[in-house]
Residue frames relative to the residue before (quaternion, step in Angstrom):
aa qw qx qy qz dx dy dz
X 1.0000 0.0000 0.0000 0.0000 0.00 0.00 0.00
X 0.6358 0.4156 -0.4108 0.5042 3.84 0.76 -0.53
X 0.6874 0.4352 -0.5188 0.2626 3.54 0.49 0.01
X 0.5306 0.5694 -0.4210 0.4658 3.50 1.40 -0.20
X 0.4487 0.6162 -0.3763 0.5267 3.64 1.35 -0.73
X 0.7016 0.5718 -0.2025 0.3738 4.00 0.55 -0.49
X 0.5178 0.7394 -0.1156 0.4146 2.87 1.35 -1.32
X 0.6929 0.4930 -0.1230 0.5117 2.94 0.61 -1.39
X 0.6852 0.4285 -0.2200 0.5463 4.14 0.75 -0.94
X 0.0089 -0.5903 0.8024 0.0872 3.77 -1.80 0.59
X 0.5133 -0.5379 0.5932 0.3087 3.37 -1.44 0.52
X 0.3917 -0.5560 0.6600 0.3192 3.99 -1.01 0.92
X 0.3956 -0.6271 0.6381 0.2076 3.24 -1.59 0.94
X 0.4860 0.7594 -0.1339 0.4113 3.51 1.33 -0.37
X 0.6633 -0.6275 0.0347 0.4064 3.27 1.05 -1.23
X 0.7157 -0.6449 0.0335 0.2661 2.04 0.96 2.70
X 0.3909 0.6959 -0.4886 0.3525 3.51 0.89 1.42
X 0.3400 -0.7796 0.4381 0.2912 3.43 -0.63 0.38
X 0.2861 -0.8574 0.4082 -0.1277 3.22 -0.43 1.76
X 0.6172 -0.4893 0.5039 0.3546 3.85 -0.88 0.60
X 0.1467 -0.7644 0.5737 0.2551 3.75 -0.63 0.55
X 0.4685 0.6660 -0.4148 0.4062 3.39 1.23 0.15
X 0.6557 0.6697 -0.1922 0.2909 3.39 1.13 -1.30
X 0.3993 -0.7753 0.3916 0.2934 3.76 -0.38 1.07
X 0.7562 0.2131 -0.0998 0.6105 3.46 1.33 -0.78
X 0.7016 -0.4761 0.4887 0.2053 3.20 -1.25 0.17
X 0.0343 0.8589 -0.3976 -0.3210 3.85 0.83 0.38
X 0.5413 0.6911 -0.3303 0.3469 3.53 1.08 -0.04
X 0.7662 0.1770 0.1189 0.6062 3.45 0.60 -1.54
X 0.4286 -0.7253 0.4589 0.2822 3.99 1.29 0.18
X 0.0816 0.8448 -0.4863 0.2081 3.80 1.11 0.13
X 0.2818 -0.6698 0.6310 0.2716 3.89 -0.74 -0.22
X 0.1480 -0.8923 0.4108 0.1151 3.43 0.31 0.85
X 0.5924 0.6122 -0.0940 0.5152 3.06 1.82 -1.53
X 0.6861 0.4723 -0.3312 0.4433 3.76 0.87 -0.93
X 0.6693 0.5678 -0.2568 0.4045 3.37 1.47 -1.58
X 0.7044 0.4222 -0.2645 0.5056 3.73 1.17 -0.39
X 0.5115 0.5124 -0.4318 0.5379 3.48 1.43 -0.11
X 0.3023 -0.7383 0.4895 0.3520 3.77 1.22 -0.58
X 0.3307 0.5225 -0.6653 0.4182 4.04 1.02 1.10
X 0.7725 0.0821 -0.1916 0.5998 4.08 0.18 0.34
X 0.3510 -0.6408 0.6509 0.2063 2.86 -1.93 1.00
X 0.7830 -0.2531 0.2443 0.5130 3.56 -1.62 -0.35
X 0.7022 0.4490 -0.2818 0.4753 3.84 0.34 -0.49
X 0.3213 -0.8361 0.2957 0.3320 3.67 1.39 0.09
X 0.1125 0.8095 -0.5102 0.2679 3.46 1.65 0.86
X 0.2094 -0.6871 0.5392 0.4396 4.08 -0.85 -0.06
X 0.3831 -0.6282 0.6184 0.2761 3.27 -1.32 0.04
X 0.5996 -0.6194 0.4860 0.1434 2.70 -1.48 0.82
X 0.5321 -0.6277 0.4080 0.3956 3.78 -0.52 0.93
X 0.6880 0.5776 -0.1806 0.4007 3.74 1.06 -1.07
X 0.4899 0.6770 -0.1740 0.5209 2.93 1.90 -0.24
X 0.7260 0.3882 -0.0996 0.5588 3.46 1.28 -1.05
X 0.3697 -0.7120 0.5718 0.1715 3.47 -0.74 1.32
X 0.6751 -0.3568 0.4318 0.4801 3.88 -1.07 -0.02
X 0.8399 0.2576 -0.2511 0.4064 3.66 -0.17 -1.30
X 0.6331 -0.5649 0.3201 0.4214 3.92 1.11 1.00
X 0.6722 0.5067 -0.4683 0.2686 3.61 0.48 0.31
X 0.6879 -0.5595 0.3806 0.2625 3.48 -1.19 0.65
X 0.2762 -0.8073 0.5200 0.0388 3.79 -0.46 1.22
């Protein structure tokens, strides 16, 4: 059961807290947590460029 309890957390690339994946912001460091898993920002919280993004969501 604590791994499903995990699941739920990603590690901010930001400053490396373990965070709600539900959560729009980072509550620590204000991060965009939501955009950065939607892949409209990378780890540096730069946007990306639609042309940037292949179909199967991965970063070019």
């Amino acid at each position: 059961m604590d791994n499903k309890k995990n699941e739920e957390y990603v590690i901010c690339p930001r400053c490396k807290q373990k965070v709600y994946k539900e959560a729009v912001t980072c509550p620590f460091c204000s991060f965009g947590i939501m955009a950065w898993l939607e892949k409209e920002i990378d780890e540096n919280g730069e946007s990306i460029k639609k042309s940037e993004v292949d179909s199967d969501g991965s970063v070019k």
